[in-house]
C-alpha positions as CSV (number, residue, x, y, z in Angstrom):
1,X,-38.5,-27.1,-5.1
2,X,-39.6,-25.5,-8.7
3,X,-39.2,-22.0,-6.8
4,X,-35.6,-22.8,-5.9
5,X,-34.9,-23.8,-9.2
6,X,-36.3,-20.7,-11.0
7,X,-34.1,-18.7,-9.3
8,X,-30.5,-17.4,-11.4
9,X,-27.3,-19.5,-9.9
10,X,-25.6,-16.9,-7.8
11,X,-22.4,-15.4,-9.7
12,X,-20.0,-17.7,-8.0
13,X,-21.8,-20.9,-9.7
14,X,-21.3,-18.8,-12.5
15,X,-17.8,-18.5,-12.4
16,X,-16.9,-22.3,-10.9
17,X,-17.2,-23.6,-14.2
18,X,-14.5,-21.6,-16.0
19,X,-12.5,-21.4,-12.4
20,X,-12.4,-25.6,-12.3
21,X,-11.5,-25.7,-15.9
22,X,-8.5,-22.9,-15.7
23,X,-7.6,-25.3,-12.7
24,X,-7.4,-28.3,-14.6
25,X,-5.8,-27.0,-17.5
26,X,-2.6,-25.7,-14.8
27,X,-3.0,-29.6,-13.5
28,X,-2.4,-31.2,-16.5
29,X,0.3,-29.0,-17.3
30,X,3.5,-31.1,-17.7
31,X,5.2,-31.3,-13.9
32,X,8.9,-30.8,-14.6
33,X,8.1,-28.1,-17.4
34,X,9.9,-25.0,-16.3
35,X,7.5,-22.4,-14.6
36,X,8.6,-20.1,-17.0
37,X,7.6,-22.1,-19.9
38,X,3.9,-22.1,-18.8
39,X,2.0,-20.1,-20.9
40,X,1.8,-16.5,-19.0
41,X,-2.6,-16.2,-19.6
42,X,-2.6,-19.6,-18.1
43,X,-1.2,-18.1,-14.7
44,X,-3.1,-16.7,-12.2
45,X,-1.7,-13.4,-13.2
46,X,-2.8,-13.8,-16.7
47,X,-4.8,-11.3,-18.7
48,X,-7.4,-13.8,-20.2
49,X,-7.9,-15.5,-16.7
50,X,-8.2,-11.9,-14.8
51,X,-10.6,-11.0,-17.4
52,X,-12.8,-14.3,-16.9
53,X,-14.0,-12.6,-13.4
54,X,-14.6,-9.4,-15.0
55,X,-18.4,-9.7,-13.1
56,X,-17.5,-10.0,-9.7
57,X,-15.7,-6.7,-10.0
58,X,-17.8,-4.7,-12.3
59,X,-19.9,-3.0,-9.6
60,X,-17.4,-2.9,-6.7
61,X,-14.8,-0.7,-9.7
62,X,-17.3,2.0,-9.6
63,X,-16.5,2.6,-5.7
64,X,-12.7,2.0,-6.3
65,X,-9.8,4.5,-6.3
66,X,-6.3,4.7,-7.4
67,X,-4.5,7.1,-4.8
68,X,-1.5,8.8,-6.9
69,X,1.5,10.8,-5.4
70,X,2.6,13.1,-8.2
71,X,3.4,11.0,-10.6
72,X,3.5,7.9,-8.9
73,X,0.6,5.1,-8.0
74,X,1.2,4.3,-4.4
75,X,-2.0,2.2,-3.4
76,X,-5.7,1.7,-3.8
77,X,-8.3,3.1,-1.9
78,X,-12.3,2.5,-1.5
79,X,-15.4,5.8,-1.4
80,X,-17.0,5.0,2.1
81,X,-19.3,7.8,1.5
82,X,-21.1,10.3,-0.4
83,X,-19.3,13.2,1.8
84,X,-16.0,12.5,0.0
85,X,-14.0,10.1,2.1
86,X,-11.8,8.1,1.3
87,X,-10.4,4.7,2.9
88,X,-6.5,3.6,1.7
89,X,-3.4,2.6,2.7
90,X,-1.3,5.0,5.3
91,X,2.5,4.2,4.9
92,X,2.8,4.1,1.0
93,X,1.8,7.9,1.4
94,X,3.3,10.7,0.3
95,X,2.4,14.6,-0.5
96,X,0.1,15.9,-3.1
97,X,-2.6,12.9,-3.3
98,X,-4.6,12.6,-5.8
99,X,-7.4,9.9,-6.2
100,X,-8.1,8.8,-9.8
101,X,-11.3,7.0,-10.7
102,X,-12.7,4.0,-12.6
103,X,-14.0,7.1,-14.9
104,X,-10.8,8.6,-15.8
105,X,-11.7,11.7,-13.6
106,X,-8.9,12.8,-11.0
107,X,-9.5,14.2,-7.8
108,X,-6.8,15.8,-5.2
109,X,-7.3,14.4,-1.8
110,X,-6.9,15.9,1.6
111,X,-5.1,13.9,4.2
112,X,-7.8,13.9,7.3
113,X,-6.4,11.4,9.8
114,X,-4.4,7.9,10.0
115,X,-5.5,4.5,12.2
116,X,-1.4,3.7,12.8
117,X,-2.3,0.2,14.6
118,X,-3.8,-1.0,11.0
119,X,-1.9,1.3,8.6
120,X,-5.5,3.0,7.2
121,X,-5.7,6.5,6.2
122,X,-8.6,8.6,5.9
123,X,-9.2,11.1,2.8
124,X,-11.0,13.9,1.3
125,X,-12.3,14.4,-1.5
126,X,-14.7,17.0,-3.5
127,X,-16.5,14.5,-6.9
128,X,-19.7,15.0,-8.2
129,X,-20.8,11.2,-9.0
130,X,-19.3,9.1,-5.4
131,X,-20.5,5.8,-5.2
132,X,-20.0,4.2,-1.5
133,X,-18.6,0.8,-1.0
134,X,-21.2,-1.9,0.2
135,X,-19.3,-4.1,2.3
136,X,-20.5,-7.7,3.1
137,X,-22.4,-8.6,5.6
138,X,-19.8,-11.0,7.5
139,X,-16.2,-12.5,6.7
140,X,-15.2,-15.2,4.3
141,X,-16.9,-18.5,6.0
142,X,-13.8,-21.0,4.5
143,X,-10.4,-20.6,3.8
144,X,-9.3,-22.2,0.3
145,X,-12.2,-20.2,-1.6
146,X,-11.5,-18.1,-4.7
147,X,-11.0,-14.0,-3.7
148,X,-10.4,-11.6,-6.0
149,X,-8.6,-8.3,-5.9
150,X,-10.7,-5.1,-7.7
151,X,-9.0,-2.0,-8.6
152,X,-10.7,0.9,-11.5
153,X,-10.4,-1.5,-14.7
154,X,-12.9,-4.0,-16.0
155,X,-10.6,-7.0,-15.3
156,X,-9.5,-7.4,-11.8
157,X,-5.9,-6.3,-10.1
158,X,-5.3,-10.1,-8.8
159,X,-7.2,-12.9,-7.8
160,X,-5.7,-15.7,-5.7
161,X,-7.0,-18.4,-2.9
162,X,-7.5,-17.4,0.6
163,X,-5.4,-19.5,3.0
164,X,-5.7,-18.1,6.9
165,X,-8.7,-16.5,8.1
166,X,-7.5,-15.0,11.0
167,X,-3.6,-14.6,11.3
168,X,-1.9,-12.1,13.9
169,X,1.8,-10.5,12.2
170,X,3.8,-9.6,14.9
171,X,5.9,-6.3,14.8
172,X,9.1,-6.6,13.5
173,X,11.5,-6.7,16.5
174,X,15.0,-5.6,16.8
175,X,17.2,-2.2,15.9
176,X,16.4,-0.2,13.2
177,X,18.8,0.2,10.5
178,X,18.6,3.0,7.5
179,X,21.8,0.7,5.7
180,X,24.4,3.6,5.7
181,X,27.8,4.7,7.4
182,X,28.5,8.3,7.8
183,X,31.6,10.4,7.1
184,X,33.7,10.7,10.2
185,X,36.1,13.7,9.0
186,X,33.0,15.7,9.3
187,X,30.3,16.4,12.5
188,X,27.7,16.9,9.6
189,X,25.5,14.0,9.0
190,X,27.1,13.1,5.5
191,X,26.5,9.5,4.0
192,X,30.1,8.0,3.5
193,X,28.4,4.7,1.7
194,X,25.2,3.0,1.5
195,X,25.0,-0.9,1.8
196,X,23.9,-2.6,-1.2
197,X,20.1,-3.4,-0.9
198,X,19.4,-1.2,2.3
199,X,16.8,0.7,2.8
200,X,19.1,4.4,2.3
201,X,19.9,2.3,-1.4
202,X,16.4,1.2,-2.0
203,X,14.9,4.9,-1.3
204,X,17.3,6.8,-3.4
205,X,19.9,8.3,-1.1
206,X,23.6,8.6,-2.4
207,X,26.8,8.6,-1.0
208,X,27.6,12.2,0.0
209,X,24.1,13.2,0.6
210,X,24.0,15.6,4.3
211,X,21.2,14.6,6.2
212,X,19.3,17.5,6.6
213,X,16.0,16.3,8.4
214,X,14.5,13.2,10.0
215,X,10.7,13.0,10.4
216,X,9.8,16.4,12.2
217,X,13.5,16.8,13.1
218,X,15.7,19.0,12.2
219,X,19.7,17.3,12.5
220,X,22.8,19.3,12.1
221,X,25.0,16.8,13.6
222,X,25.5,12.8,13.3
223,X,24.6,12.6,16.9
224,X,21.1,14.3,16.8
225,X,20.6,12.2,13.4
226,X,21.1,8.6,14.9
227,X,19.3,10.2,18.3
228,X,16.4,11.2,15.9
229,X,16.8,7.3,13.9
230,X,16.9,5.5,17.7
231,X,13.4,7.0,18.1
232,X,11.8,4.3,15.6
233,X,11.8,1.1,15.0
234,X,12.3,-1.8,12.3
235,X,9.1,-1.3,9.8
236,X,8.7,2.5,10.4
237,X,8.4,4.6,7.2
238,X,9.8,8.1,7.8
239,X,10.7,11.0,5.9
240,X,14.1,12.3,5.2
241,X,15.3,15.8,3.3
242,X,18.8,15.8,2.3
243,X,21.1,18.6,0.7
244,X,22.9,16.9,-2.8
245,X,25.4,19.5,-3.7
246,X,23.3,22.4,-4.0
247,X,20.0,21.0,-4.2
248,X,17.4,19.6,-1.4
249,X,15.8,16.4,-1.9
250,X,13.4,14.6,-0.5
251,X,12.8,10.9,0.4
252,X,10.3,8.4,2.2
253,X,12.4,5.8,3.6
254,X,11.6,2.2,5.7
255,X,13.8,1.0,8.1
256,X,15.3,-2.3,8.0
257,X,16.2,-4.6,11.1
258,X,19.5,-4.7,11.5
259,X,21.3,-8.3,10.8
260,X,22.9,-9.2,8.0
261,X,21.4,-12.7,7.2
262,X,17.9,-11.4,7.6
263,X,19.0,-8.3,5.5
264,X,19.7,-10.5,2.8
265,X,16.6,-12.6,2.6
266,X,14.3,-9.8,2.6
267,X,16.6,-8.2,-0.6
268,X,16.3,-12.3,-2.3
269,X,12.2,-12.3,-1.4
270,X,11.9,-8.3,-2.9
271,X,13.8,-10.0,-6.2
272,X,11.8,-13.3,-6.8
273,X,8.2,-11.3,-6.1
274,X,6.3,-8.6,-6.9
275,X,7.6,-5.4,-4.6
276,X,6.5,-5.7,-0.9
277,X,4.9,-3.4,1.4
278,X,6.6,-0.4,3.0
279,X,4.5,-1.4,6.3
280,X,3.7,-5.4,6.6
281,X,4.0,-5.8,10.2
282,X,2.3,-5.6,13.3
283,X,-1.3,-6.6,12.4
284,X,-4.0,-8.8,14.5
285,X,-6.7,-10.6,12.9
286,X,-5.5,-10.0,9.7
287,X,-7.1,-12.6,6.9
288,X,-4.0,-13.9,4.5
289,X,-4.3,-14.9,0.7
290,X,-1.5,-15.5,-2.1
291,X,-3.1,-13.1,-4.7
292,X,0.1,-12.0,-6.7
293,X,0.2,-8.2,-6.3
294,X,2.5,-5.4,-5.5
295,X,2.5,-2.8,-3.2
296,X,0.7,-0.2,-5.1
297,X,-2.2,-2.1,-5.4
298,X,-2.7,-2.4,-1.7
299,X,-5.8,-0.1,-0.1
300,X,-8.4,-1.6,-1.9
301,X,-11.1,-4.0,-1.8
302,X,-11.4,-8.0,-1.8
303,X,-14.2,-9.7,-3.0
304,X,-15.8,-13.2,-3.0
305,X,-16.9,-14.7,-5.9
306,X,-20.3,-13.4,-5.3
307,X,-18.7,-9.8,-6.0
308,X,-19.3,-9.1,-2.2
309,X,-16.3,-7.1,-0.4
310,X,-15.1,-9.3,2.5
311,X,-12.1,-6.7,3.8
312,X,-9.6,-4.6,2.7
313,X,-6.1,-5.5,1.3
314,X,-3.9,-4.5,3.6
315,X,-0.1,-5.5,2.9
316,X,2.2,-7.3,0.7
317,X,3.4,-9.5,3.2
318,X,6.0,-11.8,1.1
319,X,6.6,-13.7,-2.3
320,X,3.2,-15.5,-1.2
321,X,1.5,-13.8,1.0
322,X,-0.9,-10.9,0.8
323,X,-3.0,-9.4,4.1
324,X,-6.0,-8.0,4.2
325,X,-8.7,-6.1,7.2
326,X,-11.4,-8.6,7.4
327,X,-14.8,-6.6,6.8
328,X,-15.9,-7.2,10.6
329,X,-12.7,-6.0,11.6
330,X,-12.5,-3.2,8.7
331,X,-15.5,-1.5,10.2
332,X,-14.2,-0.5,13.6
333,X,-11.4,0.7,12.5
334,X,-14.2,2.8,9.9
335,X,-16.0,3.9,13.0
336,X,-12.9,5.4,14.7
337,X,-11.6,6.8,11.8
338,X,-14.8,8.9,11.4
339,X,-15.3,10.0,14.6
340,X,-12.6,12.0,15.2
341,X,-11.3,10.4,18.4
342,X,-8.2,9.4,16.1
343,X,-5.7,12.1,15.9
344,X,-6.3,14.2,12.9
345,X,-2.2,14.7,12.2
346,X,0.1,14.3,9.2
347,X,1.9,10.9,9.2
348,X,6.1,11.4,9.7
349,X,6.7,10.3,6.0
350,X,3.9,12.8,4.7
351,X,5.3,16.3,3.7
352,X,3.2,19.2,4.3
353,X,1.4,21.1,1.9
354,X,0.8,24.7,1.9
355,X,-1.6,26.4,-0.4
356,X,-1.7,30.3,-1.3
357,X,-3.7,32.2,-3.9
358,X,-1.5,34.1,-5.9
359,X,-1.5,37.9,-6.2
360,X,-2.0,37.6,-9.5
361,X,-4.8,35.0,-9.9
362,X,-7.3,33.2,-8.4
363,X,-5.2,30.0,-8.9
364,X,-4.6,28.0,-6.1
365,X,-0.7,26.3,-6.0
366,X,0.5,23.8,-3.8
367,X,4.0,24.5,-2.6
368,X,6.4,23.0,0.3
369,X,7.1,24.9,3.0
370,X,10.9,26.1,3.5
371,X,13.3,23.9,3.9
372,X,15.6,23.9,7.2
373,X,18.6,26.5,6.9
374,X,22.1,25.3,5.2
375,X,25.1,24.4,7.1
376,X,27.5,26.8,7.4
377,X,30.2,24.3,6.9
């Protein structure tokens, strides 16, 4: 009994305390105030409450990544190892990845291979000071427990309440729909108009944009581009080049299902939340949480209160609900991943990247390689 009693309370005693009082203080908040009227560090997004679990993520931090694109943050990822790779998410990928650390350092990535049934991607990286993940030793027991989402900073990305521990999201079924029409005076695959809220709108294309390549494919005509569009389905995130006047530009687009009325809920959901997942569909055992976070900070880790990581965020499902790999689950997918029996191959939405050492230097550039031919017409 006195040995049990000298040891230290385990770090989610700790932190009950301060969670039970940040939950009373919400419950006595008046019930037909205005949400909007709630004090926003009293919300679960709140900079004072994130920081109040500040320990649970203060070890995991040093084996978390932000994976950039460019200039853009497209997810999180987690070190598995100290031979440089990388575990994120596969859809919200694009080229030139580069992996930026809890200590400021960036890293560019290599793409080595992609699990497609759970949406994980494996990189490469080359960093002096890699500190793996430890993953815990079995799932989250209960649902309706605190879990917490880590990314590079001291205060976490989200935390939330866990909710199913096993949930399978079926595949989203139906025709695919990219939300345009195309000019009929012309055989060239040339955007007439976009619907509002489509996926062509959402990505960036533009009415008179010519289609010049879907994926791998190479179109010419409208007929080879909806033949190359047939070959995927509602969810898919694919890559599309397209000549504007005399420029080429380049997009990574997900298709919609066609239907109207389901067209316009997911465009009201994308508005009252935080920005969903290119790819949240079409997982099995996935564990399902309302943390409050957007795409970009899917790929990463989620953690108990005990600072132990129980699986790997996986989705932004909807306005309140978040997926994520349980860590049983997680490391299968791990072990196929590394063993090379999964296809080592460039996702559809991924361009290519081509290095060369100029004549000049000993400066290595990244460039793409050419784009298809113009039309002559």
């Amino acid at each position: 009994m006195n040995q049990n009693l000298s040891q230290p309370p385990r770090l989610s005693d700790r932190l009950l305390l301060p969670a039970m009082l940040v939950a009373s203080i919400l419950a006595l908040s008046p019930a037909i105030a205005p949400a909007k009227d709630l004090d926003v560090e009293l919300q679960l997004g709140g900079r004072k409450l994130r920081a109040a679990f500040q320990p649970v993520v203060s070890e995991v931090r040093k084996s978390t990544v932000e994976i950039w694109c460019g200039s853009k943050h497209v997810a999180m990822g987690v070190v598995l190892d100290n031979e440089g790779h990388v575990l994120t998410k596969a859809s919200e990928l694009q080229s030139n990845i580069t992996c930026r650390f809890s200590d400021e350092t960036e890293v560019r990535a290599k793409f080595l291979a992609a699990d497609r049934e759970y949406d994980l991607a494996l990189l490469d990286v080359e960093h002096d000071k890699l500190v793996p993940i430890k993953w815990a030793n079995e799932d989250l027991a209960d649902i309706g427990r605190w879990v917490v989402t880590a990314g590079i900073d001291e205060s976490p990305i989200a935390i939330g309440m866990s909710s199913v521990r096993s949930i399978n999201i079926p595949k989203v079924r139906g025709k695919a729909w990219l939300g345009i029409e195309m000019d009929v005076a012309t055989d060239r695959p040339k955007i007439q108009s976009i619907r509002p809220f489509s996926s062509a709108s959402r990505s960036g294309l533009r009415t008179g944009d010519v289609i010049l390549q879907v994926s791998d494919k190479v179109v010419d005509t409208r007929d080879l581009m909806i033949s190359a569009l047939s070959q995927f389905t509602p969810g898919d995130s694919l890559f599309v080049r397209v000549l504007r006047g005399s420029d080429y530009k380049n997009f990574q687009v997900t298709l919609d299902r066609w239907g109207k009325d389901a067209f316009h809920r997911q465009a009201i959901q994308n508005r009252m939340g935080a920005k969903l997942s290119n790819r949240r569909a079409g997982f099995i055992g996935v564990m399902q949480h309302d943390s409050v976070m957007s795409s970009h900070n899917c790929g990463g880790p989620l953690l108990n209160l005990d600072g132990e990581v129980i699986g790997l965020n996986i989705a932004r499902g909807g306005r309140t609900e978040s997926y994520a790999i349980p860590v049983s689950l997680l490391k299968e997918r791990i072990e196929e991943l590394e063993s090379g029996r999964l296809a080592v191959a460039l996702p559809m939405y991924i361009l290519p990247e081509v290095e060369y050492v100029s004549n000049t230097s000993d400066r290595k550039e990244v460039v793409l390689p050419e784009p298809p031919p113009l039309p002559e017409n």
